[in-house]
C-alpha positions as CSV (number, residue, x, y, z in Angstrom):
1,X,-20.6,-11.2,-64.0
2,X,-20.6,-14.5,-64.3
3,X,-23.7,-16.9,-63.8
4,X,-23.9,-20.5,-62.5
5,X,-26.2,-22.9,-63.3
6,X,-28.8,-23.8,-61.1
7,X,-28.2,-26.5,-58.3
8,X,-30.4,-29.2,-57.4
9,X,-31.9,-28.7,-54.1
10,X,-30.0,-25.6,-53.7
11,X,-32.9,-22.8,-52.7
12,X,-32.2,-20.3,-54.7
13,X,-33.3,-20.2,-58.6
14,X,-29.9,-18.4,-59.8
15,X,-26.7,-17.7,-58.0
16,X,-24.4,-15.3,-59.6
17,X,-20.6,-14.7,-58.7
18,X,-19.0,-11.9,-59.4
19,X,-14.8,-11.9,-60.2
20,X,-14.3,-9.7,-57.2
21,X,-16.6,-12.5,-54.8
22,X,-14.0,-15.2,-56.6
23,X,-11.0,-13.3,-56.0
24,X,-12.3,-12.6,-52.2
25,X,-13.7,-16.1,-52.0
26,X,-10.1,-17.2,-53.7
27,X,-7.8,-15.0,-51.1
28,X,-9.6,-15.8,-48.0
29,X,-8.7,-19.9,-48.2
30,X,-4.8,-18.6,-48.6
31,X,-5.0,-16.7,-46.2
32,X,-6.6,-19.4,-44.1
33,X,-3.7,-21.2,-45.5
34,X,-0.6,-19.1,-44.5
35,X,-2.0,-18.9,-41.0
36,X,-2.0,-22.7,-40.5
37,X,1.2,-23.1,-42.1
38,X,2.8,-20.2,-39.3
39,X,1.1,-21.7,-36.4
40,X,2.5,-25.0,-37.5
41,X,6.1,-23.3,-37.8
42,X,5.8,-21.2,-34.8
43,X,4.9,-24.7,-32.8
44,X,7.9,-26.3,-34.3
45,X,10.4,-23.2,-33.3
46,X,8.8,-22.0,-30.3
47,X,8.9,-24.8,-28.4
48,X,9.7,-25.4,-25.1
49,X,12.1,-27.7,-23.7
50,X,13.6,-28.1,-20.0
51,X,16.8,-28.0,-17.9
52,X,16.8,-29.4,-14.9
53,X,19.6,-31.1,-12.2
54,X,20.7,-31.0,-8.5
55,X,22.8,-28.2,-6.8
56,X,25.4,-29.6,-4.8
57,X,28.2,-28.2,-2.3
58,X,31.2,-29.3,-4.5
59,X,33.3,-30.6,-1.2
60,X,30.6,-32.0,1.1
61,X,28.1,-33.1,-1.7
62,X,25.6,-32.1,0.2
63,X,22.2,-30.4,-1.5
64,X,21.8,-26.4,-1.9
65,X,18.2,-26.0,-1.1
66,X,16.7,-22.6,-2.4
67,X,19.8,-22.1,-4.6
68,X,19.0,-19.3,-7.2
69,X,19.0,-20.4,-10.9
70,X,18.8,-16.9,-13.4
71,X,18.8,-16.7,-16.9
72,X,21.8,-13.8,-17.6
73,X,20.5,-10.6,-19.2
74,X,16.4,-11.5,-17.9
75,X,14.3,-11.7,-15.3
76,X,13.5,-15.8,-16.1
77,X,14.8,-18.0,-13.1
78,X,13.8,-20.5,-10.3
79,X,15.0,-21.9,-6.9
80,X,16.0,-25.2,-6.2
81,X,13.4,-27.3,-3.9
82,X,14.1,-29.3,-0.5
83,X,16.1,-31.8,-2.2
84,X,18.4,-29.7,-4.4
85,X,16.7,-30.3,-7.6
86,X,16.1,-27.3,-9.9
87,X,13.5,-27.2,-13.1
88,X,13.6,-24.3,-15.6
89,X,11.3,-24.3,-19.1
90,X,12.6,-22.2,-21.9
91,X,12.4,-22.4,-25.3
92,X,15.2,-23.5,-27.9
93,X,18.1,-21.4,-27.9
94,X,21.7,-20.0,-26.3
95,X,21.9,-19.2,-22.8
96,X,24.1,-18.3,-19.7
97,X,22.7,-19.6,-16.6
98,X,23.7,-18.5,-13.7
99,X,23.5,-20.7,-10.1
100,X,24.2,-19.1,-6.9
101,X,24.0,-19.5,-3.2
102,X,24.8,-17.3,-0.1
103,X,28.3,-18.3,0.9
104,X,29.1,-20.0,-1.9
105,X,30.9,-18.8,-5.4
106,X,28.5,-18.5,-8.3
107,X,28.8,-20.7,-11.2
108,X,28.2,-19.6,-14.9
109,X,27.5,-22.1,-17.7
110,X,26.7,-21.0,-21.7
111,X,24.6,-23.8,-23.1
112,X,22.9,-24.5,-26.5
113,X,19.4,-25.5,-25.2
114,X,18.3,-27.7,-28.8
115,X,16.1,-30.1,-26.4
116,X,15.7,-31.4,-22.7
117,X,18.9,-31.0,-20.8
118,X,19.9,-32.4,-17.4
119,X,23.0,-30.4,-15.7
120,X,23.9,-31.2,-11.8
121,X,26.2,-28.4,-10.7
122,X,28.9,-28.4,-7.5
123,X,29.3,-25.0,-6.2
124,X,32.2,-24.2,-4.4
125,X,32.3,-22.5,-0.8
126,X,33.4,-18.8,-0.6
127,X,34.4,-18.1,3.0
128,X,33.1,-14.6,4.1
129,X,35.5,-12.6,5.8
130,X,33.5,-10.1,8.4
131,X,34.9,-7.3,10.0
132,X,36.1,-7.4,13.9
133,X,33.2,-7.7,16.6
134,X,33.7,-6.5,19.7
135,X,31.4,-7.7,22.2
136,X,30.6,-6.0,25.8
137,X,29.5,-6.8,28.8
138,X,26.1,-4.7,28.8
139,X,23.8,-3.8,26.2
140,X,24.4,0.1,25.8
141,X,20.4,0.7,25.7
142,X,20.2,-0.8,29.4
143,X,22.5,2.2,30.5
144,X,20.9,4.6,28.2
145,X,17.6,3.8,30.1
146,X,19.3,4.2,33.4
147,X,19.8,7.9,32.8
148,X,16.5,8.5,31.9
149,X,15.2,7.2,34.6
150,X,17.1,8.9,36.9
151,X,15.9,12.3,34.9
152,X,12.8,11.3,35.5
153,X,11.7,12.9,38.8
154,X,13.6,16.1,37.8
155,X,11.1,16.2,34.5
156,X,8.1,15.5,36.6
157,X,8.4,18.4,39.3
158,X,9.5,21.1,36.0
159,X,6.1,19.3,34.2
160,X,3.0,21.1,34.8
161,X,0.5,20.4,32.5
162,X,0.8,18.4,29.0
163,X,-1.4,18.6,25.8
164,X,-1.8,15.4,23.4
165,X,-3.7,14.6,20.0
166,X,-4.4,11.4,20.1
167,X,-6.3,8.6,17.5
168,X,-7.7,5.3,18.4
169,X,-9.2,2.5,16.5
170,X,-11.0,-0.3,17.9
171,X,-12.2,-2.9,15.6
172,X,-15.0,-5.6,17.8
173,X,-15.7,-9.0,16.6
174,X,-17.8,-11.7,16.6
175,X,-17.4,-15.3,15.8
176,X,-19.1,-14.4,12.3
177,X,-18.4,-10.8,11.6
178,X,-16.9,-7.5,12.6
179,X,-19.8,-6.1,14.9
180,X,-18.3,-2.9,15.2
181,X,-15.3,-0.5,14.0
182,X,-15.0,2.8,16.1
183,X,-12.6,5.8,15.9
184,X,-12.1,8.6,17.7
């Protein structure tokens, strides 16, 4: 045990310190320490940094709006906006980004993200082959409905009596509340 001399204005007569108290006292500031220094590092390597641009038809030059931007191998993407201008945050490191748009081919870039980035990218058309249409004169339901109504009287005179469940639901309101909600 180890005893200190008395303070000045301190309000106790005697304070003794034990080694253990020291060595607590002693590994609690470096602890203190080595967190501050790893919130320090972890600010420095975990920051974030952007990459933004336009997406552009590559023969008109006209903007892609809601173009799909993903980050390959996550779930991390965005759109582009109303004017063809895309904005994704991520933090320092390699990437394949990915931009696509129906109709068009998608584009694949690998970059080295080390700080704020612009990238405008020109996709190129991809024209869609569908297969043959063939269109009639009449909607087939119109003569589908024809038949049945021509059935109809035949089912009627065989028809005499029906059962049914039924279940209704009426829901009332008012201008300030639901006044009533009834089933039956």
């Amino acid at each position: 045990m180890l005893k200190c001399n008395k303070l000045q204005g301190f309000p106790f007569k005697e304070l003794y310190l034990t080694d253990q108290s020291m060595k607590n006292a002693f590994e609690r500031r470096h602890l203190i320490l080595i967190c501050f220094i790893l919130l320090l590092v972890s600010q420095v390597h975990g920051q974030t940094h952007t990459i933004s641009g336009t997406i552009r038809d590559s023969e008109t030059g006209t903007t892609l709006i809601a173009a799909t931007i993903r980050v390959a191998g996550s779930a991390r993407g965005t759109i582009s906006n109303a004017q063809g201008d895309y904005r994704l945050a991520l933090s320092e490191g390699e990437y394949t980004l990915l931009f696509s748009y129906v109709g068009y081919r998608t584009d694949t870039i690998h970059l080295q993200l080390l700080g704020n980035l612009k990238k405008d990218v020109n996709l190129e058309p991809s024209p869609v082959r569908l297969a043959e249409v063939v269109v009639t004169g009449e909607d087939p339901a119109i003569a589908i409905m024809r038949k049945v109504i021509e059935k109809k009287k035949k089912w009627i005179e065989n028809l005499k009596s029906y059962q049914l469940e039924a279940f209704t639901r009426q829901i009332i309101r008012r201008d300030t509340a639901i006044a009533v909600i009834g089933e039956s």
